[in-house]
C-alpha positions in Angstrom: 0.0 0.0 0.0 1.2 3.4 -1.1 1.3 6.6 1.2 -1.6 7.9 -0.8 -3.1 4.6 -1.0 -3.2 4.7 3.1 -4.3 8.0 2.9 -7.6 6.9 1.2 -7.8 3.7 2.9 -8.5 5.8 6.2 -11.1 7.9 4.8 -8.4 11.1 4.7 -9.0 12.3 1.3 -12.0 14.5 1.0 -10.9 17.1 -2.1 -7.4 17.4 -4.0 -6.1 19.8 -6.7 -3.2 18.4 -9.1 -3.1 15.5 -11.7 0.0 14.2 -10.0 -0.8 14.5 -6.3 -0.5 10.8 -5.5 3.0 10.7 -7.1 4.8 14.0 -5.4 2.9 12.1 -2.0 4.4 8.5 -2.6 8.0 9.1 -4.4 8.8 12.9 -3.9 9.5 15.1 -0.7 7.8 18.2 -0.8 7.0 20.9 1.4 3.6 21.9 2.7 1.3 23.5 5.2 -1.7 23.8 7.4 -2.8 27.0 9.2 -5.4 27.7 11.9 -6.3 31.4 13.1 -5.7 31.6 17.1 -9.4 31.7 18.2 -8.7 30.4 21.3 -5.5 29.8 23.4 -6.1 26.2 23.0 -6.7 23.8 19.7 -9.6 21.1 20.7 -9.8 18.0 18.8 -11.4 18.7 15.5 -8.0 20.5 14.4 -5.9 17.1 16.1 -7.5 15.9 13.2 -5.8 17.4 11.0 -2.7 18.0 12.4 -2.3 14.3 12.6 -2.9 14.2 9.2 0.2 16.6 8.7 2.1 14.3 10.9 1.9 11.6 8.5 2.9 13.8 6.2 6.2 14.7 8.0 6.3 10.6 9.1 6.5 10.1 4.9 9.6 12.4 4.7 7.4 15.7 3.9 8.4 19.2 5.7 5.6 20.2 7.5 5.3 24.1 8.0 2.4 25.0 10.1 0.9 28.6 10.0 -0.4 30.6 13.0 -2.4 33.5 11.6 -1.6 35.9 13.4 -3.2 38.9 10.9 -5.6 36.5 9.3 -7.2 35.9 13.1 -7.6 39.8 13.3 -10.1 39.5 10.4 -11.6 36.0 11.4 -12.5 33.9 8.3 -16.4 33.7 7.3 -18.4 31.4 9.7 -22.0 30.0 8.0 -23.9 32.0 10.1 -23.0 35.2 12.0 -19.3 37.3 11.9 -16.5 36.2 14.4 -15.7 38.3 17.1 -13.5 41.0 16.6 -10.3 39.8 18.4 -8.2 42.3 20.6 -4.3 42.1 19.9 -2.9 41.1 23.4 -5.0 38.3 23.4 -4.8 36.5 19.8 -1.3 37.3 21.0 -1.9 35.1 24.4 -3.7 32.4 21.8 -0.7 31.9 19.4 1.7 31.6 22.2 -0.7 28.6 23.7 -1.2 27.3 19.8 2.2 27.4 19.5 3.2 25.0 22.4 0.9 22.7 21.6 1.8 22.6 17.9 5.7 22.5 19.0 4.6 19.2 21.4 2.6 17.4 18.7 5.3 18.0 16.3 7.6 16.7 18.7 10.0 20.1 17.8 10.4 19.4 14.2 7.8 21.5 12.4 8.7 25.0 10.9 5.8 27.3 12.6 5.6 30.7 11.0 2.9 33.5 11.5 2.0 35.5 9.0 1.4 38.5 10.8 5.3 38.7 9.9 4.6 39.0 6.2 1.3 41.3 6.4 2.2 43.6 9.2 4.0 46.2 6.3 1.9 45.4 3.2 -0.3 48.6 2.8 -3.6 48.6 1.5 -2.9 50.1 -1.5 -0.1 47.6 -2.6 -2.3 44.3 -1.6 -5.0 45.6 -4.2 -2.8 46.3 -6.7 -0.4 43.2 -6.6 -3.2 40.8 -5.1 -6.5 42.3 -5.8 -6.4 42.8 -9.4 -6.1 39.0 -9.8 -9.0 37.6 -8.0 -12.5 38.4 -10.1 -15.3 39.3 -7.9 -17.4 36.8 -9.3 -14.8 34.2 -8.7 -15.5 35.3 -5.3 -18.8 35.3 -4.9 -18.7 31.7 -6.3 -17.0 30.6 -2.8 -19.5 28.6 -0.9 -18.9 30.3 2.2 -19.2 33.9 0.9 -21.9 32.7 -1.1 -24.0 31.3 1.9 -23.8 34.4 3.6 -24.7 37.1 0.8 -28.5 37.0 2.0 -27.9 37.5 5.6 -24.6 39.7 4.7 -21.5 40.1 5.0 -18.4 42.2 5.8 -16.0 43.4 3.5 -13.5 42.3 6.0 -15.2 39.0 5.8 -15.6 38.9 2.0 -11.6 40.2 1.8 -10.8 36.8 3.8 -10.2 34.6 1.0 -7.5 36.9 -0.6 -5.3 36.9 3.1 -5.6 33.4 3.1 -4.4 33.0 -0.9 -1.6 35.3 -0.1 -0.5 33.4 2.4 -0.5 30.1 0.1 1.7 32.3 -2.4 4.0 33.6 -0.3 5.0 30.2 0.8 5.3 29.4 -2.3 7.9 31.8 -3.6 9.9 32.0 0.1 10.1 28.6 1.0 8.9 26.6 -2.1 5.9 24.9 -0.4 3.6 23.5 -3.1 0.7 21.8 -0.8 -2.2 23.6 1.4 -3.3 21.2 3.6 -6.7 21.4 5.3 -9.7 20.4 6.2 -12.8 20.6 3.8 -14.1 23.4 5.0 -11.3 25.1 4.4 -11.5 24.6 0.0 -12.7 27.5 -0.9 -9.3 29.5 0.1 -7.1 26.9 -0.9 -8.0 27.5 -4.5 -7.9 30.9 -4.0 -4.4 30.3 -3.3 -4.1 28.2 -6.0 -5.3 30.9 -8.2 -3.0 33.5 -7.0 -0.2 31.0 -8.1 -1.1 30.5 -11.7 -2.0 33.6 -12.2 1.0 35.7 -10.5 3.8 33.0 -10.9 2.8 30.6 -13.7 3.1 27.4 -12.2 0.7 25.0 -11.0 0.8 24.2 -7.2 -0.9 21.4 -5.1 -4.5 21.2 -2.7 -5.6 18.6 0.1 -8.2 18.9 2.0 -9.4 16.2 4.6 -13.3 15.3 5.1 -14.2 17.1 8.8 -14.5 14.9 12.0 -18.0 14.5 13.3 -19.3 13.3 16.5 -22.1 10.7 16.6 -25.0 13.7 16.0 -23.2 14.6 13.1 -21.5 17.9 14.5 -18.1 18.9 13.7 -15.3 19.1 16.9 -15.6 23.0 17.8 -16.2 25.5 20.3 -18.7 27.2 18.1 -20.9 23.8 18.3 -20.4 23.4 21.8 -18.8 19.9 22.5 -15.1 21.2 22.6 -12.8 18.2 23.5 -9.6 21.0 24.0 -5.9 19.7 23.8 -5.2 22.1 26.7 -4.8 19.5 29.4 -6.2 22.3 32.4 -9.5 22.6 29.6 -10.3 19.1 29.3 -8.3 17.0 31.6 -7.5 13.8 30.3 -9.3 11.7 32.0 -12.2 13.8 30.7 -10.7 13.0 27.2 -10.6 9.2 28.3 -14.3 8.9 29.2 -15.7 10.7 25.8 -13.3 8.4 23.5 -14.1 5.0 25.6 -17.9 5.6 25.0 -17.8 6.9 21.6 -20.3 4.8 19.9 -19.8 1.7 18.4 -19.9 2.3 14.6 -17.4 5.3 14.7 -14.5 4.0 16.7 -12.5 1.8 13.6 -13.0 5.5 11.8 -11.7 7.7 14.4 -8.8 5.1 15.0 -8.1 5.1 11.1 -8.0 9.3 11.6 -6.5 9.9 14.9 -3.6 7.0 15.5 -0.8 5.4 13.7 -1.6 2.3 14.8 -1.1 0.1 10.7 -4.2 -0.6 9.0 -3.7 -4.6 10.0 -3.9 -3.5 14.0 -6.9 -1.4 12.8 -8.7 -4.5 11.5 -7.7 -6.8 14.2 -9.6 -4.1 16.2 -12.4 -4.4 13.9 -12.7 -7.8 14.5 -12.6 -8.0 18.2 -14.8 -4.8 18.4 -17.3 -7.0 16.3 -17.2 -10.1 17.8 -16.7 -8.4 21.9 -18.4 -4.9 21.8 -18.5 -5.0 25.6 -15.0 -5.2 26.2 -14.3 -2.0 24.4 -10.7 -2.8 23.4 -11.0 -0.4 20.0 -12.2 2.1 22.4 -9.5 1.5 25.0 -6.3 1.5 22.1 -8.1 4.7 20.5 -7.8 6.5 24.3 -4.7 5.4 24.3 -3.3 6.7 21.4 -4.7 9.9 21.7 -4.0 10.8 25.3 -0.3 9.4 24.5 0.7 12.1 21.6 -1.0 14.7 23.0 0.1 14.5 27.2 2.3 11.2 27.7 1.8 8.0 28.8 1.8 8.9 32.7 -1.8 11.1 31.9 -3.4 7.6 30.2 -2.8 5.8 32.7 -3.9 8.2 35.2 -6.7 8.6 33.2 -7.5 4.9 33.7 -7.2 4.6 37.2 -9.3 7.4 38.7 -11.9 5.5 36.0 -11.4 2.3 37.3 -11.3 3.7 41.0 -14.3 5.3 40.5 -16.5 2.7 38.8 -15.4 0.0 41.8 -16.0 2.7 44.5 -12.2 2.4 45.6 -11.3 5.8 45.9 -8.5 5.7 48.3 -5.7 6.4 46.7 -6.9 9.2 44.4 -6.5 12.8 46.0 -8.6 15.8 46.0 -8.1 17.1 42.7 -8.7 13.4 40.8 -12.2 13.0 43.0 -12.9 16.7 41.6 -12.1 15.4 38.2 -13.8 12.2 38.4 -17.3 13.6 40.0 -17.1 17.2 38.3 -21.2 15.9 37.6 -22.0 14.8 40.7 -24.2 16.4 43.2 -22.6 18.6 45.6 -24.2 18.7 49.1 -22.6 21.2 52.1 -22.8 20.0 55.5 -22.0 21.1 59.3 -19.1 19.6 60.5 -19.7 16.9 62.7 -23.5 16.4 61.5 -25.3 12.7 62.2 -24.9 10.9 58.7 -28.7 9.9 59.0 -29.6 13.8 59.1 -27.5 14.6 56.2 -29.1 10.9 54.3 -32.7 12.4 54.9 -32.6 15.7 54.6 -30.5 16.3 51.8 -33.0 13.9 49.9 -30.2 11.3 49.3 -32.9 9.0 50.6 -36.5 9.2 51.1 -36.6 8.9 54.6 -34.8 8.0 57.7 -36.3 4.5 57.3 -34.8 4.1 54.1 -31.8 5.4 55.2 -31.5 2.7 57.9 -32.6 0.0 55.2 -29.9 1.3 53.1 -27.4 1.2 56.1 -28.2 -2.5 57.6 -28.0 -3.7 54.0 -24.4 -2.3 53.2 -25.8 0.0 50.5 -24.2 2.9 51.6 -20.3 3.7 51.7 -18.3 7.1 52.4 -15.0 7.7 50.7 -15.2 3.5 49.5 -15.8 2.0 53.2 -19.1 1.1 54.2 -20.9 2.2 56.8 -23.8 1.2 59.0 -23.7 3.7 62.3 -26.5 5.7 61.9 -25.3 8.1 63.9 -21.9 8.6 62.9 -20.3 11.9 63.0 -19.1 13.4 60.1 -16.1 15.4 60.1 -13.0 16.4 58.6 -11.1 13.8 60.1 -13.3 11.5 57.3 -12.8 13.7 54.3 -10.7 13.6 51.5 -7.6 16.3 52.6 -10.3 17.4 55.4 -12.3 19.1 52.5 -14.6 16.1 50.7 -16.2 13.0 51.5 -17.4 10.9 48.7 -20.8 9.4 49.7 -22.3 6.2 47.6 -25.4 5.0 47.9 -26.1 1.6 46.2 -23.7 0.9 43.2 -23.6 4.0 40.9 -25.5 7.2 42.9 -22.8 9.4 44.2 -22.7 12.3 46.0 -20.1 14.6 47.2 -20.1 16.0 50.7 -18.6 19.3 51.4 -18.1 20.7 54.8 
C-alpha cells in the first residue's frame, strides 16, 4: 500500500487539486502547510485531526510548515452564520503563544511554525489591491460557498476580503520557501484554491491542494467551540481523563474510523480491532487503544494511565488512593451537598434527599448499600467530620452501586 493509498484507505481524502498529487505524496519530498487562526488559546480535537494528518505527512519524509495567523485571526474567516468576534491584539497574542506550544509538542519540535502577521504587518492597502486584488475576479468570489451562503444575511468586507489573506499566504509560501501543498480540512477549499489561483495567475506554475473530510461526533457535528462539545488539547480545559471517558464511549460504529483518523496504529492492527470490536463490543478494546493513542501524543503515557485509574477507582468505589483534585475530576457531575461539620450521617441521608426517609436510610445502612469515601458504613449516627474527608475538605458518599454524591463541609 502506497502513502496515498493509506491515505484513502483511512477515509483522509475529501478534495485534491493536481493530476500528479499521488505521485509528489508517494515518491517525492515536498514541502507543505496547514494554518489555523488563534481563536482560542487552545486547539480542541477537530484540528488534532488534521494536524495528525500533517504528521503523516512529515512521518513520509514531507516538511511540514504550520501557519499561525496571526493577521488572518484579526479578520476571522467567514463562519455559515453570523461574523466572528472582533479579536483584541494582546489576546490573539496570548492564543498563538498557547497554539504554539501545543503545535511544537505534537510536532515533537520538528515542524517549521511561522505566522504570517510577519509578512502582512508592512503590506499597505494600497499595494495588496494592486499586486493581489487585481487577480481575483469578484465573481470568482462570490462563487466561494462560504461567501456565497452568507450574501442574503450579509457580509463584511473584512469578511468577503478573507479569502484573498488566506491565498496570499498560500503564495508567499510558495515563492519563500517553495511549499507547493495547502493542507486542510474541507471546510477550508474555498481558500485553498484561492491560493491556487493566486499562483497561476502571479507565478505561472501550478501548485498542489488537500483537504481532509471534517470529523464529526455521533450527532453529526463537527469538533468545535462554536458547536459546543469542545474536546480541547489544553490538558487544564479538558483534563485527560475527561478525554478518556468521551473516547471510551464513543459509539460503536465510529470507533474503527476515528482510529483510522486519529492514531498510527497500521491498518492490520486497525482490522484486528475491527474484529474484536465486532465479535466483543463490551470489552471496548477499539475504544480502550483509541484513548490510548490519543491521550499518549498529545500528554504522555503517565496522563493515560492516570486517566485509567481514577476510572477504574471510581466505577469500583475504591477511591482511596486518588486525591482531591482526581475525585474533583472524576465527579465534576455529581451532586454537591454542604454539610455542618460533625452532622449525624442519618440527618445529612434524609434531609438532603439522598434518601427518602430515615427509614430508608437505615434500610440502606443494615443492608451495606451505603459507603463514604469507598468503606461502608452502618452507624446511623456517625459523626461526620474532617477527620473523614478527603484532605479534610470532601467526603465521597455512595449509595447503592452508581449514585454518588459529594459532601462538602
Amino acid at each position: 500500500m502506497t502513502f496515498y493509498e493509506e491515505l484513502q484507505w483511512r477515509g483522509l481524502i475529501k478534495d485534491v487539486a493536481g493530476d500528479d498529487i499521488a505521485d509528489k505524496l508517494n515518491n517525492e519530498k515536498i514541502t507543505f502547510y496547514w494554518g489555523t487562526d488563534p481563536t482560542a488559546d487552545s486547539l480542541h480535537l477537530g484540528h488534532y485531526s488534521s494536524l495528525v494528518t500533517a504528521k503523516r505527512f512529515a512521518k513520509a519524509g514531507h516538511h511540514p510548515i504550520l501557519l499561525v495567523g496571526g493577521s488572518t485571526g484579526l479578520i476571522g474567516d467567514p463562519r455559515p452564520t453570523a461574523e466572528r468576534e472582533i479579536m483584541a491584539k494582546d489576546r490573539l497574542a496570548k492564543n498563538m503563544e498557547g497554539i504554539r506550544a501545543q503545535v511544537d509538542r505534537i510536532f515533537e519540535g520538528k515542524a517549521e511554525i511561522v505566522n504570517n502577521y510577519d509578512w502582512t504587518k508592512d503590506y499597505t492597502f494600497l499595494e495588496f489591491l494592486r499586486d493581489i486584488g487585481k487577480y481575483i475576479n469578484v465573481s470568482y468570489m462570490l462563487n466561494k460557498d462560504i461567501i456565497a451562503r452568507r450574501l442574503e444575511s450579509g457580509i463584511t468586507f473584512a469578511e468577503f476580503s478573507y479569502t484573498l489573506l488566506q491565498g496570499y499566504d498560500f503564495l508567499h509560501l510558495y515563492r519563500t520557501k517553495n511549499c507547493i501543498l495547502q493542507a486542510e480540512g474541507a471546510d477550508q477549499w474555498g481558500n485553498i484554491t484561492t491560493g491556487l489561483e493566486l499562483i497561476r495567475k502571479i507565478e505561472g506554475k501550478e501548485a498542489y491542494g488537500f483537504t481532509m473530510p471534517l470529523v464529526l461526533d455521533k450527532y453529526g457535528n463537527k469538533f468545535g467551540k462554536s458547536a459546543g462539545n469542545a474536546l480541547w488539547l489544553d490538558i487544564n480545559k479538558t483534563s485527560s481523563y475527561e478525554l478518556y471517558q468521551y473516547l471510551i464511549n464513543v459509539d460503536d460504529s465510529m470507533v474503527i474510523d476515528y482510529l483510522k483518523i486519529f492514531t498510527f496504529l497500521t491498518p492490520e492492527e486497525i482490522m484486528e480491532f475491527d474484529a474484536k470490536n465486532k465479535e466483543h463490543p463490551e470489552l471496548r478494546e477499539a475504544h480502550k487503544a483509541l484513548a490510548h493513542e490519543i491521550i499518549k501524543d498529545l500528554h504522555g503515557e503517565a496522563e493515560f494511565e492516570k486517566a485509567v485509574a481514577i476510572s477504574q477507582a471510581l466505577f469500583s468505589g475504591n477511591i482511596k488512593g486518588l486525591s482531591l483534585k482526581d475525585i474533583e475530576l472524576g465527579f465534576k457531575d455529581v451532586p454537591t451537598v454542604e454539610i455542618k461539620e460533625g452532622a449525624a450521617l442519618i440527618e445529612v441521608l434524609a434531609e438532603n434527599k439522598i434518601v427518602s426517609s430515615k427509614r430508608e436510610a437505615r434500610e440502606f445502612l443494615s443492608a451495606g448499600s451505603i459507603t463514604l469515601n469507598g468503606e461502608k458504613v452502618s452507624d446511623e449516627n456517625l459523626p461526620l467530620t474532617k477527620d473523614l474527608a478527603i484532605e479534610g475538605k470532601i467526603i465521597v458518599l455512595r449509595r447503592g452501586k452508581k449514585k454518588n454524591y459529594l459532601l462538602k463541609f
